[in-house]
mmCIF file of the N, C-alpha and C atoms, coordinates in Angstrom:
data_MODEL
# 
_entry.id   MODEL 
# 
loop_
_atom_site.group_PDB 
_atom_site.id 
_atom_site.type_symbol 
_atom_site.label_atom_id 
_atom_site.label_alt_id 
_atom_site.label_comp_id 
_atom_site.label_asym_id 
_atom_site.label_entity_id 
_atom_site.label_seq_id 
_atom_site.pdbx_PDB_ins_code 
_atom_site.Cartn_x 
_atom_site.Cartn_y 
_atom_site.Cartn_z 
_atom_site.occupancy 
_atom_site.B_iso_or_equiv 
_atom_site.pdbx_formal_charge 
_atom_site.auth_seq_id 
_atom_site.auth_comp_id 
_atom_site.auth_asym_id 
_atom_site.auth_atom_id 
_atom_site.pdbx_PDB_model_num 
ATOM 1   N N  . UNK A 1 1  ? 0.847  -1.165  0.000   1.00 0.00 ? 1  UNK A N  1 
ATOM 2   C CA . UNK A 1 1  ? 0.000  0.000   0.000   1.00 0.00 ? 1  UNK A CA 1 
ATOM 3   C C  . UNK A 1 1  ? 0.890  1.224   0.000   1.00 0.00 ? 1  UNK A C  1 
ATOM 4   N N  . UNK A 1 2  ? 0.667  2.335   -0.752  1.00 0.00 ? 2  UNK A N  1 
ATOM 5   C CA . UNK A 1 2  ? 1.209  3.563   -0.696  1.00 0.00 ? 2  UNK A CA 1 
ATOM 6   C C  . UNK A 1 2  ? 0.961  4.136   0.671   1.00 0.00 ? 2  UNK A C  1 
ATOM 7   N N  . UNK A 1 3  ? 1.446  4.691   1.102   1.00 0.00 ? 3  UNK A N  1 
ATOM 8   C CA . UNK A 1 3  ? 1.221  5.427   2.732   1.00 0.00 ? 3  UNK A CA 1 
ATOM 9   C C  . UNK A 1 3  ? 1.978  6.301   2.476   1.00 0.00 ? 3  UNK A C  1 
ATOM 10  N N  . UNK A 1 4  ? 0.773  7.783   2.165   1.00 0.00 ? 4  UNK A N  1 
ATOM 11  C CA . UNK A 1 4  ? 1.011  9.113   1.442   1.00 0.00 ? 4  UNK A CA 1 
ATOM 12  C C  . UNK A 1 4  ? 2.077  9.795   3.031   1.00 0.00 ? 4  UNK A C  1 
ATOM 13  N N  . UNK A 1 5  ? 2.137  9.299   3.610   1.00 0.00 ? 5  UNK A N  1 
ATOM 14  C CA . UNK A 1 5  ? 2.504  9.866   5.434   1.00 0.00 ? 5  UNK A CA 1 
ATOM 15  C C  . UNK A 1 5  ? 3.889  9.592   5.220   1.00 0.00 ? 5  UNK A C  1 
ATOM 16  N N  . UNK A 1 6  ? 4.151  8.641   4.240   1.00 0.00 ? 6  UNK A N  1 
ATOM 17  C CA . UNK A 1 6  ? 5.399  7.877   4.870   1.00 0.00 ? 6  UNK A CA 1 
ATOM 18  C C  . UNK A 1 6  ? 7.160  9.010   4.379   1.00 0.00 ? 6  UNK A C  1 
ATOM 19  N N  . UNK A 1 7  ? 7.917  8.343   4.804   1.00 0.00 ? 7  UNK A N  1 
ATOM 20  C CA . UNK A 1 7  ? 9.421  9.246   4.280   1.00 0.00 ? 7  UNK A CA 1 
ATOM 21  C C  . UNK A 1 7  ? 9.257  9.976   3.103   1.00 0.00 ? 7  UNK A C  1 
ATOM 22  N N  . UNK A 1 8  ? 9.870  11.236  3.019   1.00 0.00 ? 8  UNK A N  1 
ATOM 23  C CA . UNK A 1 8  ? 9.891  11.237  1.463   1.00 0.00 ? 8  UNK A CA 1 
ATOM 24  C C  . UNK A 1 8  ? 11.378 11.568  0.942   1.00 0.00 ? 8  UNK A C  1 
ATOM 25  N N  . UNK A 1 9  ? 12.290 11.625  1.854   1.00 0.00 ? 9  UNK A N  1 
ATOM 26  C CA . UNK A 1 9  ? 13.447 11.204  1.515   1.00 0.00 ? 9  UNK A CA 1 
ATOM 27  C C  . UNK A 1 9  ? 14.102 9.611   2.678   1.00 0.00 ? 9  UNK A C  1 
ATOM 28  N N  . UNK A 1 10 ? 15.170 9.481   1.972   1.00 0.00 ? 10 UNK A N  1 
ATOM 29  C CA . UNK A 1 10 ? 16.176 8.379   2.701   1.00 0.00 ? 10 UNK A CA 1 
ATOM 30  C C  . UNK A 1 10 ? 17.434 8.526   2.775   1.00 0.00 ? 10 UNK A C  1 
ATOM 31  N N  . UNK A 1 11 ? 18.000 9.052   3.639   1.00 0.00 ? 11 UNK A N  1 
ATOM 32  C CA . UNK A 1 11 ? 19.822 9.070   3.273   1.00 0.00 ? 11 UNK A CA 1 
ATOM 33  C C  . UNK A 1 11 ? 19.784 10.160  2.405   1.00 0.00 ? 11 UNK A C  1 
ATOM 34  N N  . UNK A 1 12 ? 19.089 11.047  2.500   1.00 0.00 ? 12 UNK A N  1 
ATOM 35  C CA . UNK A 1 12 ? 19.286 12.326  1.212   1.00 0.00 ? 12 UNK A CA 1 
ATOM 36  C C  . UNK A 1 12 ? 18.916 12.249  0.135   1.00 0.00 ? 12 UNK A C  1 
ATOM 37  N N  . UNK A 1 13 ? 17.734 10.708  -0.143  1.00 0.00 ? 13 UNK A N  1 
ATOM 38  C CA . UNK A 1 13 ? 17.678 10.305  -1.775  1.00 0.00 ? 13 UNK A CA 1 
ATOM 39  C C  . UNK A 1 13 ? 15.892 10.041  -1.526  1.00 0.00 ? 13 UNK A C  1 
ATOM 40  N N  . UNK A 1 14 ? 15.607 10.935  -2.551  1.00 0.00 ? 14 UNK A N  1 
ATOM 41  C CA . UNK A 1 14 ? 14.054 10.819  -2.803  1.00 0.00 ? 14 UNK A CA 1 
ATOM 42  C C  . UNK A 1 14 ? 13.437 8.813   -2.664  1.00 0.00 ? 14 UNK A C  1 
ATOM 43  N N  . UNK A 1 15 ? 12.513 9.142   -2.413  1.00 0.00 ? 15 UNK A N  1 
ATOM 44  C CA . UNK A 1 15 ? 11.804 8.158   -1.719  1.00 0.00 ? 15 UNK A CA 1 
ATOM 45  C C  . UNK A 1 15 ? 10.220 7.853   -3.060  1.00 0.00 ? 15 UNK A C  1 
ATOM 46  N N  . UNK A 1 16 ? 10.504 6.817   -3.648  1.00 0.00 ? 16 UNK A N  1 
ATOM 47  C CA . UNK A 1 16 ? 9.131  6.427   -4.530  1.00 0.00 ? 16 UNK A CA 1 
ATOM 48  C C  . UNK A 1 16 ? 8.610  5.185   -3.973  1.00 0.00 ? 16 UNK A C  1 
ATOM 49  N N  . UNK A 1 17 ? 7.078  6.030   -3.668  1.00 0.00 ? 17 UNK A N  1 
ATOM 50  C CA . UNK A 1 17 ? 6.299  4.907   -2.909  1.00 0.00 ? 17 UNK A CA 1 
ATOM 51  C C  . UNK A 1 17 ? 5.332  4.102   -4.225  1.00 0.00 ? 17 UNK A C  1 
ATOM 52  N N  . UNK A 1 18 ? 5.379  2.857   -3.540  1.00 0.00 ? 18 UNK A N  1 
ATOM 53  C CA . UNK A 1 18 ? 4.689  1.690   -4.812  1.00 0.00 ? 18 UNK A CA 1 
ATOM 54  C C  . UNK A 1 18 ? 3.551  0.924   -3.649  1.00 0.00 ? 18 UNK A C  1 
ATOM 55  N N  . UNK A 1 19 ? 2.435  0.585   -4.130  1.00 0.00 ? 19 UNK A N  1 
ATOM 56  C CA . UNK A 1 19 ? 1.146  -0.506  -3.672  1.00 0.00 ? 19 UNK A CA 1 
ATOM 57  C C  . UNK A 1 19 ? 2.028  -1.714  -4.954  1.00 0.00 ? 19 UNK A C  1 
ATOM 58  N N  . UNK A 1 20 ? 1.068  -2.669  -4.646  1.00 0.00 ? 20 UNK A N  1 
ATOM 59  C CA . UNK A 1 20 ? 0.943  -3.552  -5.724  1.00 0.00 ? 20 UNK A CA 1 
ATOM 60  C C  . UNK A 1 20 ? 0.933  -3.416  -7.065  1.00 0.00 ? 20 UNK A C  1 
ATOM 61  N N  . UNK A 1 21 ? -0.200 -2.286  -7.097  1.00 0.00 ? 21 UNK A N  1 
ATOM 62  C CA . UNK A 1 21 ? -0.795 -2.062  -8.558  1.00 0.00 ? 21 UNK A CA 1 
ATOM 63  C C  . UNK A 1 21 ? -0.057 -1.041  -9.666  1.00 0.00 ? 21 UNK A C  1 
ATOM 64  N N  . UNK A 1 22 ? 0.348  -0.113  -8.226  1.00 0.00 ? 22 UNK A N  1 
ATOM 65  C CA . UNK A 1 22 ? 1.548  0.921   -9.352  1.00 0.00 ? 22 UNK A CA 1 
ATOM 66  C C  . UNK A 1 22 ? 2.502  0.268   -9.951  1.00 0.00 ? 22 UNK A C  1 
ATOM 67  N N  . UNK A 1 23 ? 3.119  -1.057  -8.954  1.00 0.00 ? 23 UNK A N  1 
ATOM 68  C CA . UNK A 1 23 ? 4.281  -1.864  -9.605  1.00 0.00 ? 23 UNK A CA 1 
ATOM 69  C C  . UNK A 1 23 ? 4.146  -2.150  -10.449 1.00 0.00 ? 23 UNK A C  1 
ATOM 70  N N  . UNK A 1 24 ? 2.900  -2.934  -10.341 1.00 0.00 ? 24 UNK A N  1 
ATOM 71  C CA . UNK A 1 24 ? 2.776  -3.927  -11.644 1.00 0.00 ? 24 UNK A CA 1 
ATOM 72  C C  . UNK A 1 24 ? 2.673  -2.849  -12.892 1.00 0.00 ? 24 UNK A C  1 
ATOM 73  N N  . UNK A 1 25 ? 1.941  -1.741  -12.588 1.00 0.00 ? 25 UNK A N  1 
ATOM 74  C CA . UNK A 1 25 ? 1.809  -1.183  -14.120 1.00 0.00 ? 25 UNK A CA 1 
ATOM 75  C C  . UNK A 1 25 ? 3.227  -0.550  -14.387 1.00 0.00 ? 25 UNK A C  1 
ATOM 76  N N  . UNK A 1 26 ? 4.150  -0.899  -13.636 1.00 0.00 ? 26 UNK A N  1 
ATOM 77  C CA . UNK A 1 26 ? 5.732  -0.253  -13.904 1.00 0.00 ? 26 UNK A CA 1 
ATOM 78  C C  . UNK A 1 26 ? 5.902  -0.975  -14.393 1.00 0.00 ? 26 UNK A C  1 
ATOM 79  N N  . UNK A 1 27 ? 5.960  -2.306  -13.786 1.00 0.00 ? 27 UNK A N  1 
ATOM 80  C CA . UNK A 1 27 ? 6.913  -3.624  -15.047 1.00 0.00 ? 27 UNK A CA 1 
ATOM 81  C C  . UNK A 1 27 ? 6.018  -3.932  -15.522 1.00 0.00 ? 27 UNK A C  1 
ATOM 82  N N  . UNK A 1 28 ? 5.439  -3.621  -15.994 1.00 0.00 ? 28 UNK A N  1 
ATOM 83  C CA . UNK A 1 28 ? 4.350  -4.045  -17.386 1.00 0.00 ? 28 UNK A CA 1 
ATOM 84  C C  . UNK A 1 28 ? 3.892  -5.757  -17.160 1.00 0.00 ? 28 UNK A C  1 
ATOM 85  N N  . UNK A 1 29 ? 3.104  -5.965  -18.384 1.00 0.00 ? 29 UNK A N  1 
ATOM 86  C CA . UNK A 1 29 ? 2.564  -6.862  -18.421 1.00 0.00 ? 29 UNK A CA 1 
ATOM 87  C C  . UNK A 1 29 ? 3.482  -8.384  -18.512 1.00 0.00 ? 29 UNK A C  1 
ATOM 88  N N  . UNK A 1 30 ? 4.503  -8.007  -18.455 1.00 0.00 ? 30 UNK A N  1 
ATOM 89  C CA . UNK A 1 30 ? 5.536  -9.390  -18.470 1.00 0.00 ? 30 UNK A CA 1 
ATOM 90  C C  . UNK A 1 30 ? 6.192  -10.123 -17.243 1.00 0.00 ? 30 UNK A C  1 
ATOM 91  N N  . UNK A 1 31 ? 5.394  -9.123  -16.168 1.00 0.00 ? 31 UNK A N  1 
ATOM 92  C CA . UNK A 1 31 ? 5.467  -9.897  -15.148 1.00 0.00 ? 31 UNK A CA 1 
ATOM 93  C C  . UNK A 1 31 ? 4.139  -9.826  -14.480 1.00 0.00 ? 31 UNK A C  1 
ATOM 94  N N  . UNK A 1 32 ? 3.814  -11.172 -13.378 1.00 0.00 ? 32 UNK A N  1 
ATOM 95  C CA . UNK A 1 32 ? 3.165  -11.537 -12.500 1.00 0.00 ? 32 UNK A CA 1 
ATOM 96  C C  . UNK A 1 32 ? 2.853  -11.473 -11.213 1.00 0.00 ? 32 UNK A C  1 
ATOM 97  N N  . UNK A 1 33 ? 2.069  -10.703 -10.386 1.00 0.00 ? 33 UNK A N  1 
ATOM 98  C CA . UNK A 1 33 ? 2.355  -10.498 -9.112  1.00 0.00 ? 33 UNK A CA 1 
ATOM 99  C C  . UNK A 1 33 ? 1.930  -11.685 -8.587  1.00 0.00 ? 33 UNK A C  1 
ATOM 100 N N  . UNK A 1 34 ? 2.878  -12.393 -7.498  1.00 0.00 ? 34 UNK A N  1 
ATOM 101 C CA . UNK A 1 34 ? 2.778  -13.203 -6.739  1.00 0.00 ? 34 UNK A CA 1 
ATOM 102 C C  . UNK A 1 34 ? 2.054  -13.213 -5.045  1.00 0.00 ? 34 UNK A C  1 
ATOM 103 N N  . UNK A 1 35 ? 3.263  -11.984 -4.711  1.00 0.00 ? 35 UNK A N  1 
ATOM 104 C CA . UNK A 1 35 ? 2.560  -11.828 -3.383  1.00 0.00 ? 35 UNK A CA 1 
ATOM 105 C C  . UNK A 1 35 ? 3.462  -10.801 -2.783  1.00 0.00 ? 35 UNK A C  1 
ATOM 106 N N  . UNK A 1 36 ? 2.632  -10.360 -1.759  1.00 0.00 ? 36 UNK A N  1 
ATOM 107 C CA . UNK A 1 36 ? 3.430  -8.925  -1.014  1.00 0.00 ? 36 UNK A CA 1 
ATOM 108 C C  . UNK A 1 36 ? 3.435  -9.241  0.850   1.00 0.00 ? 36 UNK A C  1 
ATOM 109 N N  . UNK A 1 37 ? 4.050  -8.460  1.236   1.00 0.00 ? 37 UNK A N  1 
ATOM 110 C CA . UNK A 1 37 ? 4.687  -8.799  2.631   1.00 0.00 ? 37 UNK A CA 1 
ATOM 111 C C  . UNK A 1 37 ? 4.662  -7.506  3.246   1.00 0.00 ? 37 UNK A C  1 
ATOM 112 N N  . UNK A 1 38 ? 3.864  -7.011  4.413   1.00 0.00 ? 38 UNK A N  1 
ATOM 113 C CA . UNK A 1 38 ? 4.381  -6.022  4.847   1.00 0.00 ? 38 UNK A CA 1 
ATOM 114 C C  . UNK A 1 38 ? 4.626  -6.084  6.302   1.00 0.00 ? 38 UNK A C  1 
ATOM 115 N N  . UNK A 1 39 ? 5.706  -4.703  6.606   1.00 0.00 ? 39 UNK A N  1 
ATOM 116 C CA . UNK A 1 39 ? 5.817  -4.718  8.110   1.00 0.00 ? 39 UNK A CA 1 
ATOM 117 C C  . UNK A 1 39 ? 6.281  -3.264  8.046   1.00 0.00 ? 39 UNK A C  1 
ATOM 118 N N  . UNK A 1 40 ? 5.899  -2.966  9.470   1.00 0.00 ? 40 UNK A N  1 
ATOM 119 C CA . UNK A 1 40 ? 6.514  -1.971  10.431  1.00 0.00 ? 40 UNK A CA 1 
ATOM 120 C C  . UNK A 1 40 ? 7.913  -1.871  10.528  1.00 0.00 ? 40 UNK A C  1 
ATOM 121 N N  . UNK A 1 41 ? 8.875  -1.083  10.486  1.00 0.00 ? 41 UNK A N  1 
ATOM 122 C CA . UNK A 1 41 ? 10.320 -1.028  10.816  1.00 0.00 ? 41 UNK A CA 1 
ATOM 123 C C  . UNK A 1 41 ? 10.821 0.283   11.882  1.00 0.00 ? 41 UNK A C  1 
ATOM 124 N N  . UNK A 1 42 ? 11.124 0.309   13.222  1.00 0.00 ? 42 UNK A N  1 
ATOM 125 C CA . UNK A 1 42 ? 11.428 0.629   14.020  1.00 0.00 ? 42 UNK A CA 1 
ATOM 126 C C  . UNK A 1 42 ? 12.765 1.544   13.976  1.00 0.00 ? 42 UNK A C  1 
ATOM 127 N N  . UNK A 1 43 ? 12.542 2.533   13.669  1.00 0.00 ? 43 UNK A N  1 
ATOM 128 C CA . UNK A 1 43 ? 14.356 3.396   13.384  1.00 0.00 ? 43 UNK A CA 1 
ATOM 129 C C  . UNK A 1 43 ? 15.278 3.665   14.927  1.00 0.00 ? 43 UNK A C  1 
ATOM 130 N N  . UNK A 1 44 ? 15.977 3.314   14.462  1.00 0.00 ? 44 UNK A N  1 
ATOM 131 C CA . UNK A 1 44 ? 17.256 4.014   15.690  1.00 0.00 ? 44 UNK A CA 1 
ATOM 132 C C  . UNK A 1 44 ? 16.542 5.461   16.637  1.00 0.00 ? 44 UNK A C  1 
ATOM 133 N N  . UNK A 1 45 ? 15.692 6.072   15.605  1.00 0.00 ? 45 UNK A N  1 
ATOM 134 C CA . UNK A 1 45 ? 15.450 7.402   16.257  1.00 0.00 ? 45 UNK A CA 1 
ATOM 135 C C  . UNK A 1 45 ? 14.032 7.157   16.864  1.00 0.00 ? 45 UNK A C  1 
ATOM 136 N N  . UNK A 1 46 ? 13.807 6.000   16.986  1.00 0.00 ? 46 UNK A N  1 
ATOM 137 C CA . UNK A 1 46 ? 12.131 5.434   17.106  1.00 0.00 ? 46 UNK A CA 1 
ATOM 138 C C  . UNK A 1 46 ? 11.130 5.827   16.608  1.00 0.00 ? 46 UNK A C  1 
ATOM 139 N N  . UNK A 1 47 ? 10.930 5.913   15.612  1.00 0.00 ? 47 UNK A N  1 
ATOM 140 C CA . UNK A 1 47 ? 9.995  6.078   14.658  1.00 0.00 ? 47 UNK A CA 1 
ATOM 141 C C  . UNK A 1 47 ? 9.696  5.314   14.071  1.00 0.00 ? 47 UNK A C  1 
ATOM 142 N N  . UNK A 1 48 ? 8.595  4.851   13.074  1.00 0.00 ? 48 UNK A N  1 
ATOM 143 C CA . UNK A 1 48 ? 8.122  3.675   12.970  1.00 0.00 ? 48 UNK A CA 1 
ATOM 144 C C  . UNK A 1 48 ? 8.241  4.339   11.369  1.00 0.00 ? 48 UNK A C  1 
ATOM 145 N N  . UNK A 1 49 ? 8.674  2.982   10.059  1.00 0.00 ? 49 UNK A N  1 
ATOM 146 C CA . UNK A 1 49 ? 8.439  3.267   8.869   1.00 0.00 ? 49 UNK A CA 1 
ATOM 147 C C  . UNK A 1 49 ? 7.976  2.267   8.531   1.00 0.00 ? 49 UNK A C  1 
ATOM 148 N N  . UNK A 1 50 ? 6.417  1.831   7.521   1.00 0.00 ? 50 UNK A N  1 
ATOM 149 C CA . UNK A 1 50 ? 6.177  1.468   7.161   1.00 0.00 ? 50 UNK A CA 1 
ATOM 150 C C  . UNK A 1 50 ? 7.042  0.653   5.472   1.00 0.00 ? 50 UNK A C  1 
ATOM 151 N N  . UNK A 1 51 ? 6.533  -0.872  5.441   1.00 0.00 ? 51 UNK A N  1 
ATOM 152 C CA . UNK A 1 51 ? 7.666  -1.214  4.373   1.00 0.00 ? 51 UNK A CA 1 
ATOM 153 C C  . UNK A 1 51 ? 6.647  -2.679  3.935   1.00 0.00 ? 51 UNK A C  1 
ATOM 154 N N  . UNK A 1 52 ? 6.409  -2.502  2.213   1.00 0.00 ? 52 UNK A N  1 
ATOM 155 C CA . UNK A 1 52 ? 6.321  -3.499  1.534   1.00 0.00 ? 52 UNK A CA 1 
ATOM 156 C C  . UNK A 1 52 ? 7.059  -3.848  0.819   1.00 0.00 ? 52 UNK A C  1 
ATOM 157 N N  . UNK A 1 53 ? 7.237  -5.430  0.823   1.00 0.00 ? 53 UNK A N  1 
ATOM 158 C CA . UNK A 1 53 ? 7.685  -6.476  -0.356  1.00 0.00 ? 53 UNK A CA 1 
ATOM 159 C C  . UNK A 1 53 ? 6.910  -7.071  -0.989  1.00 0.00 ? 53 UNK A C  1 
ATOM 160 N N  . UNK A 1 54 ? 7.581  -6.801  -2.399  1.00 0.00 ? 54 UNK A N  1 
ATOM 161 C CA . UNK A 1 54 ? 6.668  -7.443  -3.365  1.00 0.00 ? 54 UNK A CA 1 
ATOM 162 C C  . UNK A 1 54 ? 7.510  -8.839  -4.356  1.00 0.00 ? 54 UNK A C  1 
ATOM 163 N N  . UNK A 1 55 ? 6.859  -9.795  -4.572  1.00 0.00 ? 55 UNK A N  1 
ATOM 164 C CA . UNK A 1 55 ? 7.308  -10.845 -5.234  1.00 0.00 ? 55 UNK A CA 1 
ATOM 165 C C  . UNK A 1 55 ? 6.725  -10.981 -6.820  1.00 0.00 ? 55 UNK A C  1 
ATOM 166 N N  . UNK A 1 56 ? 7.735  -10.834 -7.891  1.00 0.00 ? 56 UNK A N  1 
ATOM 167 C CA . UNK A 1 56 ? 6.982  -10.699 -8.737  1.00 0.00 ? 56 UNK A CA 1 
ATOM 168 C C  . UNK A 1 56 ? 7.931  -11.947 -9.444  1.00 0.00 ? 56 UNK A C  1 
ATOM 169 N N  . UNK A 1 57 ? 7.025  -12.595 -10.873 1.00 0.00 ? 57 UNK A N  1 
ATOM 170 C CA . UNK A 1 57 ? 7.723  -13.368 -11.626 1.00 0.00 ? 57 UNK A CA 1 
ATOM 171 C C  . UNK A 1 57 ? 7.514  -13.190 -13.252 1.00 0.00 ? 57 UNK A C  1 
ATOM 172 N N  . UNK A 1 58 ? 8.516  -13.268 -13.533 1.00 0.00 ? 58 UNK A N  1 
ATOM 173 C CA . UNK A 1 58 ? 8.306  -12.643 -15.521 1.00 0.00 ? 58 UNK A CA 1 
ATOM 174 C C  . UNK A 1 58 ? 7.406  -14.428 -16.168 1.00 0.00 ? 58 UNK A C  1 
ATOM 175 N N  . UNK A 1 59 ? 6.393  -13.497 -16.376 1.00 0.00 ? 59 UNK A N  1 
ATOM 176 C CA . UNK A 1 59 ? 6.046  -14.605 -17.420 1.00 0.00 ? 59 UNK A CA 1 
ATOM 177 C C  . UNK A 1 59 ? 7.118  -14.994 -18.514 1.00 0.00 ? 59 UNK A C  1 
# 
């Protein structure tokens, strides 16, 4: 899921947020979404950043 809240930089480097669906229409139709994974990630400075994985496979 996009989470309009979330970082919008990292380390000084712009930050592009992806759901499922934006991906897929990035890599086009030659790949397959499989499945996605998300979690919470806890920073050094305690703050919480949201984080998906996505599994995709090329037809």
């Amino acid at each position: 899921m996009v989470c309009p809240s979330g970082a919008q930089q990292c380390s000084g480097l712009n930050v592009v947020q992806y759901d499922a669906e934006k991906l897929s229409h990035t890599l086009g139709h030659d790949f397959e979404w499989l499945a996605q994974h998300d979690e919470t990630h806890l920073t050094p400075a305690k703050k919480t950043q949201k984080f998906s994985y996505f599994r995709f496979m090329r037809k």
